[in-house]
DRENKOL-513250 format. One record per residue (C-alpha): y, z, x; residue in three letters; residue number from 1. Coordinates in steps of 0.1 Angstrom, whole numbers, padded with zeros to 4 digits. Example, Ala and Ser with C-alpha at 12.3 -4.5 7.8 and 13.67 -1.06 7.14 Angstrom:
% DRENKOL-513250
rec v->-0045&w->0078&u->0123&rest->Ala&nr->1
rec v->-0011&w->0071&u->0137&rest->Ser&nr->2
END
This chain:
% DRENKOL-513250
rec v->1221&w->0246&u->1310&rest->Unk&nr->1
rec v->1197&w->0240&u->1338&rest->Unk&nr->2
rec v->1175&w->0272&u->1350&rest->Unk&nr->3
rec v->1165&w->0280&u->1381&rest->Unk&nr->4
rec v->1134&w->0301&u->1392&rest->Unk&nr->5
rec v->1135&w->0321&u->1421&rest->Unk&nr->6
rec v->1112&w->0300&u->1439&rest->Unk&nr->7
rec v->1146&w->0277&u->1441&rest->Unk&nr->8
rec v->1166&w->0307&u->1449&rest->Unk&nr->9
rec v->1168&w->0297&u->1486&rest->Unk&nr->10
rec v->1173&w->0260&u->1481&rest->Unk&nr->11
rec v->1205&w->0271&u->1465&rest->Unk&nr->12
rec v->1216&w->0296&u->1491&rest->Unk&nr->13
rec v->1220&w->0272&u->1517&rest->Unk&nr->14
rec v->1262&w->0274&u->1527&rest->Unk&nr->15
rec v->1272&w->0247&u->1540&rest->Unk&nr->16
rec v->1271&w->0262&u->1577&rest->Unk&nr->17
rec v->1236&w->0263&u->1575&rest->Unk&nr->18
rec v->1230&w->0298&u->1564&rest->Unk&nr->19
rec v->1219&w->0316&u->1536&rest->Unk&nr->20
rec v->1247&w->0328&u->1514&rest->Unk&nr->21
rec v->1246&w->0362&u->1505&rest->Unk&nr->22
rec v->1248&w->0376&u->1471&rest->Unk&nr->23
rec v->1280&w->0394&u->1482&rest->Unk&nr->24
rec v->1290&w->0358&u->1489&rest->Unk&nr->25
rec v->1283&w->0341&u->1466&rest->Unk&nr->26
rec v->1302&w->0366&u->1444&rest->Unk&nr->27
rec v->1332&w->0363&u->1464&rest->Unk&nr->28
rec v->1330&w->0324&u->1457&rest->Unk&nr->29
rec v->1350&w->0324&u->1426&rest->Unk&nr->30
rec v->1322&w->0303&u->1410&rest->Unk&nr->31
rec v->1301&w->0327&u->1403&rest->Unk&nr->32
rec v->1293&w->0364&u->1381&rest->Unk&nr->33
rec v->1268&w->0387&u->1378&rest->Unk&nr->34
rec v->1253&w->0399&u->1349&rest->Unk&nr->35
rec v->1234&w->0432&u->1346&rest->Unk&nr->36
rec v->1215&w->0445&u->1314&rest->Unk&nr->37
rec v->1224&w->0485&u->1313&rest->Unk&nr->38
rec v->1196&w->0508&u->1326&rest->Unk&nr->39
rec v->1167&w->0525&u->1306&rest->Unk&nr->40
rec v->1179&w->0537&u->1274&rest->Unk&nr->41
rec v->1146&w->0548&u->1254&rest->Unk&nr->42
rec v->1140&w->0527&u->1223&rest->Unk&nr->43
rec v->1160&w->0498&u->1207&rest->Unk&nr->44
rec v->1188&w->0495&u->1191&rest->Unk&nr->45
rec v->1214&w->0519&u->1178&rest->Unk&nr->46
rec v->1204&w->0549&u->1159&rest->Unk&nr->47
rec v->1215&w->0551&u->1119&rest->Unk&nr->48
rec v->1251&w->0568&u->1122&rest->Unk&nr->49
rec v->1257&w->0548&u->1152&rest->Unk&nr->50
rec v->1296&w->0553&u->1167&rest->Unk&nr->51
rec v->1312&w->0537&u->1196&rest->Unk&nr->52
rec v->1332&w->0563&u->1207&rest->Unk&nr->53
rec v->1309&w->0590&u->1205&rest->Unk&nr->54
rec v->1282&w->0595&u->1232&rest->Unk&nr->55
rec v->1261&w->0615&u->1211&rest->Unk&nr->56
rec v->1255&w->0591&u->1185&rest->Unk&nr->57
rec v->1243&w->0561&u->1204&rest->Unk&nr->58
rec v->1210&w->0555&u->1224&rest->Unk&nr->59
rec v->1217&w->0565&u->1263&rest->Unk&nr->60
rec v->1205&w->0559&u->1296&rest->Unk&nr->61
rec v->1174&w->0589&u->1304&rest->Unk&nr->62
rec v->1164&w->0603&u->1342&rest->Unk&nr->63
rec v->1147&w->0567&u->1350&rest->Unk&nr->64
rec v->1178&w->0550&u->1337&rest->Unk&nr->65
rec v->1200&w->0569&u->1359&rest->Unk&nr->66
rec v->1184&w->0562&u->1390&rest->Unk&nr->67
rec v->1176&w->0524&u->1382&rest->Unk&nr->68
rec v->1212&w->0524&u->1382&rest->Unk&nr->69
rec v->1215&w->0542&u->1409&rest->Unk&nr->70
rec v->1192&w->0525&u->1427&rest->Unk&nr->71
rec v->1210&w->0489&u->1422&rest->Unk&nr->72
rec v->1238&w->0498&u->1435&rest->Unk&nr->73
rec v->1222&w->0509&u->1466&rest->Unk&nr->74
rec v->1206&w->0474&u->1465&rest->Unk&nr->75
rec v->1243&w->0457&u->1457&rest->Unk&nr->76
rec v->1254&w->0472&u->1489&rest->Unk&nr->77
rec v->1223&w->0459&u->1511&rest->Unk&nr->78
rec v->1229&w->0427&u->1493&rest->Unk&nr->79
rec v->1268&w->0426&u->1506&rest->Unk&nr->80
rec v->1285&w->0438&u->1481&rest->Unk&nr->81
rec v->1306&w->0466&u->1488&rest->Unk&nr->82
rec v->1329&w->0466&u->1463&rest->Unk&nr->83
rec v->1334&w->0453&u->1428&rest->Unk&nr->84
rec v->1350&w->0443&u->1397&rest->Unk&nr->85
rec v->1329&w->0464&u->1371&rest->Unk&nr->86
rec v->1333&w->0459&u->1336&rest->Unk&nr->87
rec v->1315&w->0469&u->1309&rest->Unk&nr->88
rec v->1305&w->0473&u->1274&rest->Unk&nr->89
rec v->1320&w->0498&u->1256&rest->Unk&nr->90
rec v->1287&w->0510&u->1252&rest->Unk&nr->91
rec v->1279&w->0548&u->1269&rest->Unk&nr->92
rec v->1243&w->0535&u->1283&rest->Unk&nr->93
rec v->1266&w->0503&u->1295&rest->Unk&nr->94
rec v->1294&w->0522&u->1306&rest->Unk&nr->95
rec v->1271&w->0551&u->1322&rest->Unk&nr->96
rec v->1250&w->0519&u->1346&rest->Unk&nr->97
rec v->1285&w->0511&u->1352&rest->Unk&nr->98
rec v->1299&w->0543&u->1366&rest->Unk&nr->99
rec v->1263&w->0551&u->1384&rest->Unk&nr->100
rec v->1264&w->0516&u->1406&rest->Unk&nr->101
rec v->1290&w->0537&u->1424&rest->Unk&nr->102
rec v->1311&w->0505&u->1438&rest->Unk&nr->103
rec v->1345&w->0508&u->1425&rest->Unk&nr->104
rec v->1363&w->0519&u->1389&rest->Unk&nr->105
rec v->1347&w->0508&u->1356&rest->Unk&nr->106
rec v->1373&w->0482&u->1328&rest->Unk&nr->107
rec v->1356&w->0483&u->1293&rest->Unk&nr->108
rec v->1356&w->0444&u->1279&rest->Unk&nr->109
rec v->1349&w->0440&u->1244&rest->Unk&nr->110
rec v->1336&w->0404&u->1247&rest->Unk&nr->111
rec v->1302&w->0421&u->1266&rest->Unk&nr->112
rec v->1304&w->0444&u->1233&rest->Unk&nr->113
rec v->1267&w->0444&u->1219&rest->Unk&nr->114
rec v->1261&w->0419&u->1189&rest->Unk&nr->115
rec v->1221&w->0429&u->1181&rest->Unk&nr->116
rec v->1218&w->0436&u->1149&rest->Unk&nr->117
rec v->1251&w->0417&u->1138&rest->Unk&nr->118
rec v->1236&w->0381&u->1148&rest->Unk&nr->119
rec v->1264&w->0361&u->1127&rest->Unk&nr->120
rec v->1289&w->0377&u->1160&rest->Unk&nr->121
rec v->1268&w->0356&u->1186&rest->Unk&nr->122
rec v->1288&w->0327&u->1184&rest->Unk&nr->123
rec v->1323&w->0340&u->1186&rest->Unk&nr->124
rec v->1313&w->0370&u->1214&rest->Unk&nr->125
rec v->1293&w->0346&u->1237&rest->Unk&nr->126
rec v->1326&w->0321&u->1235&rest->Unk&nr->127
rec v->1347&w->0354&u->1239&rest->Unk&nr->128
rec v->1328&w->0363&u->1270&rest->Unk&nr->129
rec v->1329&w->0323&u->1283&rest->Unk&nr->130
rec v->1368&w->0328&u->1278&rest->Unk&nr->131
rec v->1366&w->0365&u->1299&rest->Unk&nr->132
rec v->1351&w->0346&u->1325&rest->Unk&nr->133
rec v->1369&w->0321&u->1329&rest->Unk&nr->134
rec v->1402&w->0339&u->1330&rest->Unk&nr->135
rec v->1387&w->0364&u->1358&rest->Unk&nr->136
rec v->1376&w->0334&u->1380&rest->Unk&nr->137
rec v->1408&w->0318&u->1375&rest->Unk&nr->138
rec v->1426&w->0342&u->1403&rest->Unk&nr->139
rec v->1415&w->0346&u->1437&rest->Unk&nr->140
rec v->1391&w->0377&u->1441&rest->Unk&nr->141
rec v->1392&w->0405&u->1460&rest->Unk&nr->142
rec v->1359&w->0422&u->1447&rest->Unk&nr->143
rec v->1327&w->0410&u->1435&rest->Unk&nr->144
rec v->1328&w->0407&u->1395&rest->Unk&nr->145
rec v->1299&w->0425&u->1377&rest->Unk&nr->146
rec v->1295&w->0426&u->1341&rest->Unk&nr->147
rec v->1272&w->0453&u->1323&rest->Unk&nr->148
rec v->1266&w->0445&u->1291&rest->Unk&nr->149
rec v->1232&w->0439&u->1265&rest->Unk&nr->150
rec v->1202&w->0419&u->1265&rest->Unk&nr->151
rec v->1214&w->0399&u->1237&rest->Unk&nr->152
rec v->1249&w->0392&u->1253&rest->Unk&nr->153
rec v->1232&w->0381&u->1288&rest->Unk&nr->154
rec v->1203&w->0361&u->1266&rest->Unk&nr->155
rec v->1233&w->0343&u->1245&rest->Unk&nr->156
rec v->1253&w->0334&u->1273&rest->Unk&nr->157
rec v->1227&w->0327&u->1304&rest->Unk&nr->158
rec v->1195&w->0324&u->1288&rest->Unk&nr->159
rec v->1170&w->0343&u->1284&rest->Unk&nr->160
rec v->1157&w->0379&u->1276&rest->Unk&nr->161
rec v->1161&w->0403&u->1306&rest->Unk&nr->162
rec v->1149&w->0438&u->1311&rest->Unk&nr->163
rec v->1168&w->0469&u->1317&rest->Unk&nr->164
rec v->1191&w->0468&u->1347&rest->Unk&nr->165
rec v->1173&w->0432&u->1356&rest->Unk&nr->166
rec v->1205&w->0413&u->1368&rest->Unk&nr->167
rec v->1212&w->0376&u->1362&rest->Unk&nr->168
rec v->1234&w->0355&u->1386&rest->Unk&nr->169
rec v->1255&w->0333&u->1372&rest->Unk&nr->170
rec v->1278&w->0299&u->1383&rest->Unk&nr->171
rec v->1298&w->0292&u->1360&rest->Unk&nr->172
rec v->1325&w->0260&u->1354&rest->Unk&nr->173
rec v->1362&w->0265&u->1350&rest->Unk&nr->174
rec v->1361&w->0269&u->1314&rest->Unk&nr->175
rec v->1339&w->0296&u->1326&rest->Unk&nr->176
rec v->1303&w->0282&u->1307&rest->Unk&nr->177
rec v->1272&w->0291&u->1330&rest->Unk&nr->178
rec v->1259&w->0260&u->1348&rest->Unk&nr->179
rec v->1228&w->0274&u->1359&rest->Unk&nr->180
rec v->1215&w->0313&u->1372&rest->Unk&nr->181
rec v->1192&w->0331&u->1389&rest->Unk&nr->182
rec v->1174&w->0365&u->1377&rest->Unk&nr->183
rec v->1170&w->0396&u->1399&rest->Unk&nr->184
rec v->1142&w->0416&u->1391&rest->Unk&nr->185
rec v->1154&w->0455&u->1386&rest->Unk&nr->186
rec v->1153&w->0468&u->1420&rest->Unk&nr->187
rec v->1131&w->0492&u->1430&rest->Unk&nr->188
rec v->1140&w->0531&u->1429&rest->Unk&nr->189
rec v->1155&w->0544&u->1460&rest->Unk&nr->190
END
C-alpha cells in the first residue's frame, strides 16, 4: 500500500473541476472510509476480568476523551460532513466516541472488534473488516461511513499506529483493500 503524507494531502484533493474535494466529499465518493481510533481511554489495554458487555469492566473514555470526541464531530461538520454511517466496535470507549460525534445513530460491527492482546486474530479481523468495507461501498451512499474502532485494527488494516481519536482516511478498491490514506491529527478541543 502506498502512503501518503499530508504534505500530499492537496495534490490528492484536486476533483476533477478544479476544486478541492472536501472530506465530506470525498466520503460521499464510494471510494473511500474513514477510520477513527476511540478517544482517550486512560492506560492500555483491557483490565484482568475484562467483559464486552459490561461497561464497568473495560477501560473507558475520561473528561478529555469525551470532548476529543466531541470535539471531532464538531470538526466532521466544518469538514462537510453532516451526517454519517457510524459503526463501531463493540467496545464502550468505541462505542462512547461513536455516540459523542453526534452525526447520526451508532451499528456495532464485530470485524472493527479489538484483536490487541489476541495477535493470532489479526489476520482473519483485518480480512473481516476488508470484506465490511467492501460490502458497505458496494451500494450507493447516502451518508458518510465512519468506522471507530482500535489502534491495532486501524494499524493492521491502513498502516500505521495512530493516536486516540487521530482519524485515518482511507480509499479503498472494490474488494474493499486500502490503496493508500491520509491521517488527521486529533482535532483540537472546541
Amino acid at each position: 500500500m502506498q502512503r501518503r503524507s499530508l504534505l500530499a494531502w492537496p495534490a490528492l484533493l484536486l476533483a476533477t473541476r478544479g476544486h478541492a474535494a472536501t472530506l465530506g466529499e470525498r466520503l460521499a465518493s464510494g471510494r473511500h472510509v474513514l477510520l477513527m481510533r476511540h478517544a482517550n481511554a486512560p492506560g492500555v489495554g483491557d483490565p484482568a476480568g475484562f467483559r464486552r458487555g459490561d461497561c464497568a469492566t473495560q477501560r473507558n473514555l475520561d473528561t478529555a476523551g469525551r470532548d476529543q470526541a466531541r470535539s471531532a464531530g464538531v470538526w466532521l461538520r466544518g469538514q462537510g460532513v453532516q451526517s454519517a454511517q457510524v459503526f463501531s466496535s463493540p467496545w464502550c470507549r468505541c462505542l462512547d466516541t461513536a455516540r459523542l460525534l453526534g452525526l447520526g445513530s451508532v451499528s456495532v460491527e464485530e470485524s472493527l472488534a479489538s484483536f490487541f492482546e489476541r495477535g493470532e486474530l489479526q489476520a482473519r479481523q483485518t480480512e473481516a473488516l476488508q470484506a465490511f468495507v467492501a460490502r458497505l461501498l458496494s451500494a450507493p451512499l447516502d451518508r458518510a461511513p465512519i468506522l471507530v474502532t482500535h489502534q491495532v485494527n486501524i494499524s493492521a488494516y491502513a498502516g500505521g499506529g495512530v493516536a486516540s481519536s487521530e482519524m485515518v482516511l482511507v480509499r479503498v478498491d472494490r474488494e474493499g483493500r486500502a490503496l493508500d490514506s491520509v491521517r488527521y491529527a486529533p482535532p483540537p478541543l472546541s
